[in-house]
C-alpha positions, 0 to 999 in steps of 0.5 A, a space after each residue: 590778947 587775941 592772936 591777929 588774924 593769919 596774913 592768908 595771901 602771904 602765908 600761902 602765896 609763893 614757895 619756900 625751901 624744899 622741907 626736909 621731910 618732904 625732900 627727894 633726889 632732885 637728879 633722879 627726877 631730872 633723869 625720869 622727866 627726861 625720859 618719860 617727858 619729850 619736851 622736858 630738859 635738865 637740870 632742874 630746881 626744887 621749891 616747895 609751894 606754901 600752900 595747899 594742906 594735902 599732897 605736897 605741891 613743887 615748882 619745878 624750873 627746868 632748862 625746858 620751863 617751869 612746871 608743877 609736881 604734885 605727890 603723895 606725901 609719905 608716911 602713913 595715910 588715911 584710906 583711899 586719900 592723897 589719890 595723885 592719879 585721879 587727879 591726873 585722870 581728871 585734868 586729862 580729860 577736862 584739859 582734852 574738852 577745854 576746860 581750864 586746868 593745867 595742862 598735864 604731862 605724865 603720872 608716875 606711879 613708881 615710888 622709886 623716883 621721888 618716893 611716892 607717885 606724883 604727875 608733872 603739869 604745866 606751871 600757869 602764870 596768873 594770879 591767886 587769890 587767898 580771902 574773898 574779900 578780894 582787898 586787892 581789887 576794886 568794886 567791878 574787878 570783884 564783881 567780874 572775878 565772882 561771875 566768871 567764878 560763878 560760870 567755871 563751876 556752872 560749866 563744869 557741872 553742865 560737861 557731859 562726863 561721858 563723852 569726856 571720858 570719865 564715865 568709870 570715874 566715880 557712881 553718879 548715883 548716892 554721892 552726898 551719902 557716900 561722902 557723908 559715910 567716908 567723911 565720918 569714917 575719916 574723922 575717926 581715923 583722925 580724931 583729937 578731941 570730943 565734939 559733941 555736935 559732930 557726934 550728933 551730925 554723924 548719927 543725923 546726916 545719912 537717914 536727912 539726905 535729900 534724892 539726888 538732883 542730878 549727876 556731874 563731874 564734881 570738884 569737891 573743894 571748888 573754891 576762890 584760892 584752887 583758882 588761877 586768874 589771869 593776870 590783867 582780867 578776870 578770867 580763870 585761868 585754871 582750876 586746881 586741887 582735883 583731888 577729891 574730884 569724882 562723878 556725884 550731885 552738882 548741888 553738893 559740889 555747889 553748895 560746897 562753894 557756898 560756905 564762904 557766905 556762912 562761914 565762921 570767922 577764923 584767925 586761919 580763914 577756915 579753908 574758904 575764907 568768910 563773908 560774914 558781917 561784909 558790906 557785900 553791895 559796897 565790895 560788888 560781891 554778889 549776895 549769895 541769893 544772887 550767886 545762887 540765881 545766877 549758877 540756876 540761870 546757867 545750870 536750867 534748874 528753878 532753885 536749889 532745895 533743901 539748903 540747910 541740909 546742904 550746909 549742914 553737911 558741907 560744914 560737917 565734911 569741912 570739919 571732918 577734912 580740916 581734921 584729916 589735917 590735924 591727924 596729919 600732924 598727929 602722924 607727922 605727914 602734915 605737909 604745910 606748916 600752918 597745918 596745927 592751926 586746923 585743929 582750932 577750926 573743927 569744933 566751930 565749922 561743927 557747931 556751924 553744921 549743927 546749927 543748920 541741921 536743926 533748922 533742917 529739922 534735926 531737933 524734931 
């Protein structure tokens, strides 16, 4: 009998116990906040976030409020990954030009403290939705829900990066190949399994990219759930998960996002949910030719190219991250504990991306 599907809003909403691997000297940080933080007053509670498969995320509820710490986990980790401080860098600047984040306080780079380096940020109230679908919602609410969706991430690529200064945040130029090259890179470090499509992808992928069509501020895991909405309307509170944020190709970024509608159906949602087989005009959910259009008339562009490519990829690098996951397992760093569920995922997100790359042109 097949498993039923994962409850993803009750599996990841919410916290839960502080995991033991995972804990540190809650009186300590209280003590460095104090410190370091004008408005910050102990004492403080620990919880540990559900969801979130990277760097391990806590509410912190103080006598001065709530707020959220985000860490590197410990344990061995994969190069250049888990970059705590690059978010920080990236939230500073978009909160400072108003774009909505969590307003940021301090980044700790003293290991001391609770181990490993982290920042504290505001804790904002809202509501996070976790399928995209959105079952909680009527037909208008989830039509609103994905155009405001559809003008964050159209605004954020259209910020001048430069004049928020971000500038030495990442090379503008050759984003998709470098991402195409570190991906691979890292689903070797992590590797569990022989997939044959995913060999295929990595020898295809580097000699199809496309030129670039332009350089933005990119989010790298833009998505429905690393979105906080307000509680009584649809507006975006606040964009989460900067981790693997950097300066490249907004088409990336975007056709990234687009997966939803492609996406093989999984018990575990497959990192961005699925519309597949969805009545879409019945829910008020856009098509995605619609969404495209509409992310076009915000953006000044007449289209997007070469969209098999773009998917080809963005189920290649998906792959590549839920197997990051799985080799978190392996090593014992994994910091959520849906993370073994991922490796069942890798294998059709890959023959997915393969099935793309040969409309693409990749079979000749």
């Amino acid at each position: 009998m097949a498993e039923a599907p994962l409850d993803r809003q009750a599996a990841y909403s919410g916290t839960k116990d502080v995991a033991a691997a995972l804990a540190f000297d809650e009186t300590r940080l209280a003590r460095w906040l104090e410190a370091h933080v004008p408005e910050f007053r102990g004492p403080l509670t620990v919880k540990q976030f559900k969801g979130g498969q990277s760097n391990p995320t806590y509410m912190i509820e103080a006598a001065s409020g709530k707020y959220v710490l985000r860490r590197k986990p410990p344990g061995k980790l994969l190069p250049s990954a888990h970059a705590v401080d690059r978010e920080f860098k990236v939230i500073s600047a978009l909160h400072g030009a108003g774009f909505p984040v969590a307003r940021p306080y301090v980044l700790c780079e003293d290991d001391s403290v609770v181990g490993t380096m982290f920042y504290l940020m505001d804790c904002v109230e809202g509501r996070v939705y976790w399928t995209p679908d959105l079952p909680e919602c009527d037909k208008a609410e989830r039509g609103a829900i994905y155009d405001a969706m559809n003008e964050t991430i159209a605004r954020l690529h259209t910020i001048d990066y430069e004049a928020v200064g971000l500038s030495a945040f990442g090379r503008p130029a050759g984003y998709v190949e470098r991402q195409i090259r570190r991906w691979s890179q890292q689903y070797r470090a992590s590797q569990t399994q022989d997939i044959v499509e995913m060999e295929r992808l990595i020898d295809w992928l580097p000699g199809a990219t496309p030129p670039d069509s332009g350089a933005s501020i990119v989010h790298g895991d833009f998505r429905l759930d690393n979105m906080i909405l307000a509680p009584d309307k649809p507006d975006v509170l606040a964009v989460l998960d900067w981790e693997l944020a950097t300066l490249g190709d907004p088409v990336g970024d975007f056709t990234y996002h687009l997966m939803q509608w492609h996406m093989p159906p999984s018990r575990f949602g497959s990192g961005t949910g699925s519309l597949v087989g969805l009545d879409l005009p019945a829910l008020g959910i856009p098509t995605m030719e619609e969404y495209v259009a509409k992310y076009c008339e915000r953006t000044g562009r007449d289209g997007i190219a070469n969209l098999d490519f773009y998917f080809a990829y963005n189920f290649f690098r998906l792959a590549a991250i839920l197997q990051g996951i799985v080799g978190r397992v392996r090593d014992g760093t994994a910091t959520n504990e849906n993370a073994a569920g991922m490796e069942t995922q890798v294998r059709p997100l890959a023959e997915t991306a393969w099935g793309f790359a040969a409309r693409a042109g990749a079979l000749g």
